[in-house]
N, C-alpha and C positions, 0 to 999 in steps of 0.2 A: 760337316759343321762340328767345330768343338766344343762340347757343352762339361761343365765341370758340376758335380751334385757334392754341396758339403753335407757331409753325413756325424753326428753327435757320437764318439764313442761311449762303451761304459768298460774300461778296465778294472781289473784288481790292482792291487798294491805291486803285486811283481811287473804286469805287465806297463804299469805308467814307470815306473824306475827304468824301466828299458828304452822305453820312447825318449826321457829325459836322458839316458846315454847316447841315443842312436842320433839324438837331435843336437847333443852336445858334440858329440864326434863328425858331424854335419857342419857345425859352425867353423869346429876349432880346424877343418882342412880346406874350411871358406878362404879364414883368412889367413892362414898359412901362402890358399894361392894367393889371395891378392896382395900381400908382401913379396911372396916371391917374383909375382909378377912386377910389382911396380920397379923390385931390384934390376931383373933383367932387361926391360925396359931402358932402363936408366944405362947399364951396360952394353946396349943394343947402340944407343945414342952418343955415345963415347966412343965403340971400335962398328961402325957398322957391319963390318964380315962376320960380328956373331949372329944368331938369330935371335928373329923377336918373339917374344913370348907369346904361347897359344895354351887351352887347355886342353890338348891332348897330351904335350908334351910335359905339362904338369901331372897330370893321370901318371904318368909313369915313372916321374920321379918320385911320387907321395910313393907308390907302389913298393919303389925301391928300396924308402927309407924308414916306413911304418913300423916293420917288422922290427926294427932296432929302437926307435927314438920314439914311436908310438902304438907300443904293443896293445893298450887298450881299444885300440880302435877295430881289433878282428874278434870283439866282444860283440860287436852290431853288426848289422849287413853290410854287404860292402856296398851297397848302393847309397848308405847315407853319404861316404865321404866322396863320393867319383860322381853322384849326380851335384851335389855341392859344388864342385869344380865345374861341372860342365853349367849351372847357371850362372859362374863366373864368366864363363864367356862368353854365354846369352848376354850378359849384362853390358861387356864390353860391345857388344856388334851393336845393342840400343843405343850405349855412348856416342859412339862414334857416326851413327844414323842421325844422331841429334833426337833421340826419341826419349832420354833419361838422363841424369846428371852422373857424375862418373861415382863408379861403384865405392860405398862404406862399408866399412870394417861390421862384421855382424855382433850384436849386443846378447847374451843372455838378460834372463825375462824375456824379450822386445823380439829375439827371433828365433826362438824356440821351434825348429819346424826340420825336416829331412824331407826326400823324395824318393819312392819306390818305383822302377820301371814294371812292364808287364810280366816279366816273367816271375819275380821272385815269390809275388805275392797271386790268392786267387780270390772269389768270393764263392759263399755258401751262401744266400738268402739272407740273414741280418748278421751273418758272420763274415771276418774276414781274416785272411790267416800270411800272420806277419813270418819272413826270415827268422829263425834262431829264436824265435819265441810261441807260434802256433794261433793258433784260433782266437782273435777278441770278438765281444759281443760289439755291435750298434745298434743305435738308437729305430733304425727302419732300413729297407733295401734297397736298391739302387734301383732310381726311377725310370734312368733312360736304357733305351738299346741300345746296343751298337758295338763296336772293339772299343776296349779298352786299354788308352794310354800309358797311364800311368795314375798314382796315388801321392797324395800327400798328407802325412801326418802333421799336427799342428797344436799349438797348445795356446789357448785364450786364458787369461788368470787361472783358473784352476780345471780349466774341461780342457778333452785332449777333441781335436776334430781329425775326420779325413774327407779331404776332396779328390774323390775321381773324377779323372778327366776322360769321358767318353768320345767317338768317332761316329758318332750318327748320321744315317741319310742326310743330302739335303734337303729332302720335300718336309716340310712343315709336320710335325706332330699332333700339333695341338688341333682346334676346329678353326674356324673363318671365325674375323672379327665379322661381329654384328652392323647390320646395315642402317647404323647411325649418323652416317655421313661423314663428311671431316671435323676437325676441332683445332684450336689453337689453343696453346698452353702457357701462361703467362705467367713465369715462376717470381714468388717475392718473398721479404722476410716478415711482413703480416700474418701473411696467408702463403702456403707451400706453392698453392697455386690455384690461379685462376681461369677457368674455362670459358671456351667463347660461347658457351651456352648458359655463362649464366650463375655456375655453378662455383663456389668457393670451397678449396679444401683446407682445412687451417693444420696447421701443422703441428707433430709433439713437442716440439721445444725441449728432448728433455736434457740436455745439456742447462738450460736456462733453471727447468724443474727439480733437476737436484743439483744445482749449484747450494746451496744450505750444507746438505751432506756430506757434498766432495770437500768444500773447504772446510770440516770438522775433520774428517778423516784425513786432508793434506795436514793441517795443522798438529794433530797425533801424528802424523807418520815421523814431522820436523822435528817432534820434540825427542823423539827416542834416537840412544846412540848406534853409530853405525855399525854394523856386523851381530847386536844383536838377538837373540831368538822375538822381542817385543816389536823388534823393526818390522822384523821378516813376519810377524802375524798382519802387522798394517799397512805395511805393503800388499797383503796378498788382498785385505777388504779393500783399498783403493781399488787393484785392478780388478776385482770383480766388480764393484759399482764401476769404473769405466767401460767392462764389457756388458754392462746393463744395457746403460746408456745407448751404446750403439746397437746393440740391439734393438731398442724400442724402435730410434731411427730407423734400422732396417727393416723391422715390419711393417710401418706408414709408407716406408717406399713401396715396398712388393706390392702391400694392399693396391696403392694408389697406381701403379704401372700395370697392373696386371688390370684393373677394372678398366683404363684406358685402354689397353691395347683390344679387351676383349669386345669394347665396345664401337671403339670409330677407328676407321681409314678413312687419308692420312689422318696425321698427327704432324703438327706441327708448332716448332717451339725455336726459341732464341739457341743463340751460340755465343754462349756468355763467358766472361775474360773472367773465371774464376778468381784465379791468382790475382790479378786487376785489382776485385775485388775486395780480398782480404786483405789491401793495404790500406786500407780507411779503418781506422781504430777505433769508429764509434760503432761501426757495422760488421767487422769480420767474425766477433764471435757469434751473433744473430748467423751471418752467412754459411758459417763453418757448421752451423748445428743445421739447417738444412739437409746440407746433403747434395747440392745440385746436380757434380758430376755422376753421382750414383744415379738420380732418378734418370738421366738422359742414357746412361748405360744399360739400364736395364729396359727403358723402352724400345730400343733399339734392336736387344735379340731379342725380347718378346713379341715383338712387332713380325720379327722377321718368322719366328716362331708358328705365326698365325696369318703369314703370307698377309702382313699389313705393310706401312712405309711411314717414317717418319723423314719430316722434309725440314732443314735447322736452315733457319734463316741467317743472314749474315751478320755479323756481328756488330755492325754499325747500320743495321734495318731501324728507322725510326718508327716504330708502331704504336709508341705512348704521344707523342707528337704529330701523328696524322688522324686524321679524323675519318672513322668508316664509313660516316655516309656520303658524305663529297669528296674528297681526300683532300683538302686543305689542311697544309703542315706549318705548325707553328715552329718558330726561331727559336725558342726556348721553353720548357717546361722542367722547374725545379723537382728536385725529388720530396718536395715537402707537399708539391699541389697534388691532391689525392683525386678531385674531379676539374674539370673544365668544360668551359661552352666552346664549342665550333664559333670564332668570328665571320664565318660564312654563310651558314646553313642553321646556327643556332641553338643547334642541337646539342645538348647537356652530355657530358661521357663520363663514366667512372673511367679513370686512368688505364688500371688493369684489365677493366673486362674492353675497353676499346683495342687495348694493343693484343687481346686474343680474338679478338676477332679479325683484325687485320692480320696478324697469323695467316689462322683460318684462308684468310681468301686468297691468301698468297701461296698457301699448298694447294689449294685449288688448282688456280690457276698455273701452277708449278704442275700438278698431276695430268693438267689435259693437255699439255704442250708436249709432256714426256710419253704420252698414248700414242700421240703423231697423227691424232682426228685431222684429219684434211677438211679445210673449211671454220677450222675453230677461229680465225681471226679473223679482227674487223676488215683484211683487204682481199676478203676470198671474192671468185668472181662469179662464181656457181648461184643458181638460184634456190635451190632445195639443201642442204645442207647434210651431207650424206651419214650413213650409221655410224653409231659407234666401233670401232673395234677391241672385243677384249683383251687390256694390258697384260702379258707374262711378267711374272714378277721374277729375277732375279735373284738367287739367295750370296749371300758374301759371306762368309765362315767368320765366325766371332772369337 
């Protein structure tokens, strides 16, 4: 299983001046491929007898012509410019999978980042010791066991990070979730979400909560001329209140994913059209400050983490319109009606804690079908109902 730990560096002056070259000579052989690429491409499709572009064969051209046309570049490792290429080609093989939109041109500010393979780099305890430049301090030490992939350095408004990517066992690290049974997870822009127990977690908002600040600080950033040194200070206060911001959001997620995972098997939640979503103009920015795909991401390897299972219902599962205690489903329910009565059975529902509970029964009933208990259905012909058998969990690498 691959698990990535991002770790807080703390550089000096010399050593972030470095990262800011090693990451600029990162970009600038980004897209170098991805021009040279789209050119041959293009030449590929006009004489087919030439060949189509790949990044190995770009690796060896940069190689060839660096020393001439870009002698600053053997000022950093050479892993910033050669792994740079090689996620150009990652990117192209997700294209063409249909897993990602075709690859853009990379931005300073926006993509500040290089990649180190295993070798160049090692760790000492809160140290880690970069090519051509030696030892930086971090924030704490590397959590997980295992080989180690690879490193990446990375730069958020003004903090530099690195995420290593570790190779750890399969078997679960962490302890067994707690034997609280299952749960259903009912995510909204109210409340982050609602559990079939009952439970309501409201969410930070804080996109919504310093909306005040960001648009003081956009409005200075518009009024100052471009290029500068008044620009480039309020630019850099924008992009540290934007990585506030996500921050906040990221620790409400973790909190809230880690207390679910630690607490019930399965878990089960919607499989919701994101994107869908953010094209309603009254709701995407409520949406977008959530977070959705992240919380379902991070349930997901935690879960697996702790030999749990989360089970995503389908995407057109109606569980705000079916009613948990008889299942009578109504033909319509607006997004404005927040409760309803069952016309069957009578029964009063809050919207979201009924479609977590319907959840709920549906990973159930999902969990005991996938055990393969003989006898679990209404047309078995046995008269005793035989034991349980315990389920092997499966892990799938993240």
């Amino acid at each position: 299983m691959l698990i990535a730990h991002r770790i807080a560096l703390d550089p000096n002056n010399v050593q972030a001046t470095y990262f800011a070259k090693a990451a600029g000579t990162a970009r600038k052989a980004y897209n170098w491929a991805l021009e040279q690429w789209q050119k041959q491409y293009e030449a590929h499709k006009a004489n087919p007898a030439l060949p189509k572009p790949n990044q190995v064969a770009l690796r060896r051209q940069l190689n060839a012509i660096k020393r001439e046309q870009f002698p600053w570049m053997l000022e950093v490792t050479k892993c910033a410019p050669q792994m740079a290429i090689i996620q150009l080609g990652q990117a192209f093989q997700n294209f063409f999978a249909g897993r990602a939109r075709y690859p853009q041109f990379r931005k300073k500010g926006r993509d500040d980042r290089f990649t180190l393979t295993k070798a160049p780099f090692s760790l000492d305890g809160c140290r880690i010791r970069i090519p051509h430049l030696g030892w930086v301090r971090m924030r704490e030490s590397l959590r997980f066991a295992g080989r180690i992939m690879s490193a990446t350095i990375s730069r958020v408004a003004d903090k530099w990070f690195v995420s290593i990517t570790v190779d750890t066992p399969d078997h679960p690290h962490l302890p067994k979730a707690e034997s609280q049974g299952a749960v259903g997870v009912e995510l909204g822009v109210s409340a982050l979400a609602t559990l079939s127990t009952g439970e309501v977690i409201p969410g930070p908002k804080p996109h919504r909560a310093l909306m005040g600040r960001l648009r003081r600080l956009s409005r200075s950033l518009s009024r100052k001329p471009k290029g500068s040194v008044n620009r480039a200070k309020a630019k850099a206060k924008q992009a540290k209140l934007h990585a506030r911001i996500a921050a906040i959001r990221q620790d409400a997620l973790h909190k809230l994913t880690t207390s679910l995972t630690r607490r019930f098997h399965p878990i089960a939640m919607e499989n919701l059209n994101v994107c869908g979503m953010l094209k309603n103009r009254h709701l995407a920015r409520s949406i977008a400050d959530m977070g959705f795909f992240e919380l379902r991401r991070q349930l997901e390897y935690k879960a697996a983490m702790r030999g749990g299972q989360v089970v995503v219902a389908d995407r057109f599962y109606a569980g705000s319109k079916t009613c948990s205690v008889c299942g009578h489903k109504l033909e319509t329910l607006p997004l404005s009606v927040r409760e309803w009565t069952c016309p069957e059975c009578g029964v009063l529902h809050d919207r979201d804690v009924n479609a977590a509970i319907n959840l709920k029964n549906m990973a159930v009933s999902s969990t005991v079908s996938a055990c393969g208990e003989e006898g679990s259905d209404p047309t078995r012909k046995r008269r005793v109902k035989p034991a349980s058998v315990k389920q092997e969990v499966s892990f799938v690498p993240v």
